[in-house]
C-alpha positions as CSV (number, residue, x, y, z in Angstrom):
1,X,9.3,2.9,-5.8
2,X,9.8,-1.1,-6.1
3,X,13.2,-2.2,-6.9
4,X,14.7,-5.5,-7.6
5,X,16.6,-5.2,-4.3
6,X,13.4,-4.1,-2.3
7,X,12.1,-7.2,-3.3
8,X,14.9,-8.9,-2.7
9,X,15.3,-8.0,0.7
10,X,11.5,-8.6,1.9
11,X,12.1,-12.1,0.3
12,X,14.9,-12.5,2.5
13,X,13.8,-11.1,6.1
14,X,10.7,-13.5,5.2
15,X,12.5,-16.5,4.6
16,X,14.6,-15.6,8.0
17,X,11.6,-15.5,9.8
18,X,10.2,-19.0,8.9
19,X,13.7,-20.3,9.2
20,X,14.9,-19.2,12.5
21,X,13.0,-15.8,13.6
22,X,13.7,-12.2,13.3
23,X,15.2,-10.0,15.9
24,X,13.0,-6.6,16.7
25,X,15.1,-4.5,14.6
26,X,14.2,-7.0,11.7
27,X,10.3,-7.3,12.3
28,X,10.6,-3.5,12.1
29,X,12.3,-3.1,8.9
30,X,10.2,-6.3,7.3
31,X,7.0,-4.3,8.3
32,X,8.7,-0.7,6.5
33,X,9.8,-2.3,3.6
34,X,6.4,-4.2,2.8
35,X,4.6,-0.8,3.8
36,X,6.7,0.8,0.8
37,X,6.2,-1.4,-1.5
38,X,2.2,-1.7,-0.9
39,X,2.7,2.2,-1.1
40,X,4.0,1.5,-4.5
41,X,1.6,-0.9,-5.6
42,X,-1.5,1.3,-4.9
43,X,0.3,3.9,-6.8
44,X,0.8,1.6,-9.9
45,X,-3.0,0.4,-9.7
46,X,-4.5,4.4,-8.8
47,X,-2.3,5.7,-12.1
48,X,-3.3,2.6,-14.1
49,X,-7.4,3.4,-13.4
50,X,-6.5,7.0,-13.8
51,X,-5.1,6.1,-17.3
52,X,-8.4,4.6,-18.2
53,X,-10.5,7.4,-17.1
54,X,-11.3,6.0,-13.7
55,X,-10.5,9.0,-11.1
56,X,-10.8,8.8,-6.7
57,X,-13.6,10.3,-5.4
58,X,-12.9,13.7,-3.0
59,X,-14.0,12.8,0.4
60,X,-15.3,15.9,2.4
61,X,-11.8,15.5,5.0
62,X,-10.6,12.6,7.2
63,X,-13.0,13.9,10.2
64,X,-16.3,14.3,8.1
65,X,-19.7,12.7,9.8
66,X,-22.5,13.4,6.9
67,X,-23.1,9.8,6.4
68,X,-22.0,10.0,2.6
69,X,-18.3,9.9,3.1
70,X,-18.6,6.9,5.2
71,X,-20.6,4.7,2.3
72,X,-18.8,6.6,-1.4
73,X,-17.2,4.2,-3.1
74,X,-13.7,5.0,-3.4
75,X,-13.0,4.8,-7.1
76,X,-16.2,6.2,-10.0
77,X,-16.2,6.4,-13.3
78,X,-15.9,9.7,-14.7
């Protein structure tokens, strides 16, 4: 979920790092804390296309080969 103080703090670890740098610890959090809230912007944008009728596709699994999987759009119209 995006919070004010999510935000907040990405803004902050990003303006450190063009400022002065960020120690390891930092560059790991930075890169968690944008992960969630890219996590909770595909959420927001899957729920809003689901809310217009616009559902994912079902791939066949993560390891499938037929060809089909590879080339499906992600999103149809249903």
């Amino acid at each position: 979920m995006i919070t004010r103080e999510l935000i907040q703090r990405i803004n902050e670890l990003s303006r450190k790092q063009r400022a002065e740098g960020l120690t390891p610890g930092e560059k790991e959090e930075q890169q968690k804390l944008r992960n969630l809230y890219l996590k909770g912007i595909r959420a927001k944008v899957a729920d809003a296309l689901e809310s217009h009728g616009i559902k994912p596709v079902k791939k066949h699994n993560n390891s499938c080969r037929c060809g089909h999987c590879a080339t499906e759009k992600r999103w149809k119209n249903n």
